[in-house]
C-alpha positions as CSV (number, residue, x, y, z in Angstrom):
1,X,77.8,74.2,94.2
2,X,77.2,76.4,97.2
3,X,78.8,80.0,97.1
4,X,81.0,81.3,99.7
5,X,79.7,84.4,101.3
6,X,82.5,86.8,101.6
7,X,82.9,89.0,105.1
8,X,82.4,93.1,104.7
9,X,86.1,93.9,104.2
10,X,86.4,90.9,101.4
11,X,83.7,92.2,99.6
12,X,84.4,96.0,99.6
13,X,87.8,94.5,98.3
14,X,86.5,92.9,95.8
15,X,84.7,95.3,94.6
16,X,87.7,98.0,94.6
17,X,89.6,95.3,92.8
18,X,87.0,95.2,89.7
19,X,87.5,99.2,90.0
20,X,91.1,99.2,89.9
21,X,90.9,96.8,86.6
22,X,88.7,98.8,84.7
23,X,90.5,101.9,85.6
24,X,93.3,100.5,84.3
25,X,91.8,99.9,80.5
26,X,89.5,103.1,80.8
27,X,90.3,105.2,83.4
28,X,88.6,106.4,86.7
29,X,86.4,109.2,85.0
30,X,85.3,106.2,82.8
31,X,84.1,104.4,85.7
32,X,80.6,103.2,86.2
33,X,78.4,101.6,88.8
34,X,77.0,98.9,86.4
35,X,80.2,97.7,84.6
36,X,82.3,97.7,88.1
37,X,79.0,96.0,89.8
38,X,79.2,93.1,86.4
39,X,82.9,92.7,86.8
40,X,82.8,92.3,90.9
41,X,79.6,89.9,90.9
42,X,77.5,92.2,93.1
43,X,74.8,95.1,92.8
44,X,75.0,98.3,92.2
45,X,72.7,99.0,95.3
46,X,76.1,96.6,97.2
47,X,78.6,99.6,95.1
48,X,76.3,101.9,97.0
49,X,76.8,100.7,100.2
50,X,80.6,100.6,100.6
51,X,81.7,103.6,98.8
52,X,78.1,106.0,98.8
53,X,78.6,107.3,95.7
54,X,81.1,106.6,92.5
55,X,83.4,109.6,93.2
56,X,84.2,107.8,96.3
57,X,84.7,104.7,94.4
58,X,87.2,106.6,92.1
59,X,89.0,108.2,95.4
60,X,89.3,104.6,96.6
61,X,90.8,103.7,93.0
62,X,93.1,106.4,92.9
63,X,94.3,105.9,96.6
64,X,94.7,102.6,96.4
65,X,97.0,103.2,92.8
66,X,99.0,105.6,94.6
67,X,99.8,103.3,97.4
68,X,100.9,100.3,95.0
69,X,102.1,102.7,92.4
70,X,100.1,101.6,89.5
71,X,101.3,104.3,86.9
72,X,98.9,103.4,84.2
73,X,95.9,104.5,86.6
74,X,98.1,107.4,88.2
75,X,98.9,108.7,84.8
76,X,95.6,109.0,83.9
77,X,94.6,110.6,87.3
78,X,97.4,113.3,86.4
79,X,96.0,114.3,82.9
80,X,92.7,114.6,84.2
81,X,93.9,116.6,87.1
82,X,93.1,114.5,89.9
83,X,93.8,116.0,93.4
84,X,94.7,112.4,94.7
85,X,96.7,111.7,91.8
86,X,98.8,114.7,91.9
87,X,99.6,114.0,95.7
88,X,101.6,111.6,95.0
89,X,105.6,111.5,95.3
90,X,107.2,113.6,92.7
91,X,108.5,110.4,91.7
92,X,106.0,108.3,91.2
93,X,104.7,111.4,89.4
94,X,107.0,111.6,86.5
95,X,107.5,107.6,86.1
96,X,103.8,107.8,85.5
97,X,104.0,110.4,83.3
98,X,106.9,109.0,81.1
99,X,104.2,106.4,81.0
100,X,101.6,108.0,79.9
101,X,104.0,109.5,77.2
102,X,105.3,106.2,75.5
């Protein structure tokens, strides 16, 4: 079966989507080229070539969690003192944190 090639923007979306799901299990400080280049299907050298280098990758994580509130990533952005993570609303802030505390 012949594979689809995906456009630019698809693929750096993909790839921020494998991110964001192993963000969610282990955090962004957890992150690594080679497990989030396995989950997405592509290279690390591809990884490379979107975001540069891995704190990128986990800036483009935490943004994106931030805009579509995903506490459980936001949560652990707070505890590890992300700068991203504590710009957030207030709000989402302490929802994330009553979270993280369950």
């Amino acid at each position: 079966m012949k594979q689809t090639r995906l456009s630019p923007d698809r693929r750096k979306l993909a790839i921020l989507a494998a991110a964001v799901t192993l963000a969610e299990k282990h955090g962004c400080d957890h992150l690594s080229r080679t497990d989030v280049a396995a989950l997405a299907g592509v290279t690390g050298q591809l990884i490379h070539h979107y975001y540069g280098t891995m704190g990128a990758l986990r800036e483009g994580v935490m943004r994106y969690a931030v805009a579509h509130r995903n506490l459980a990533i936001i949560a652990r952005g707070l505890a590890s003192f992300d700068p991203v993570a504590q710009s957030a609303p207030l709000s989402v802030q302490k929802a994330a944190l009553k979270r993280l505390l369950r």
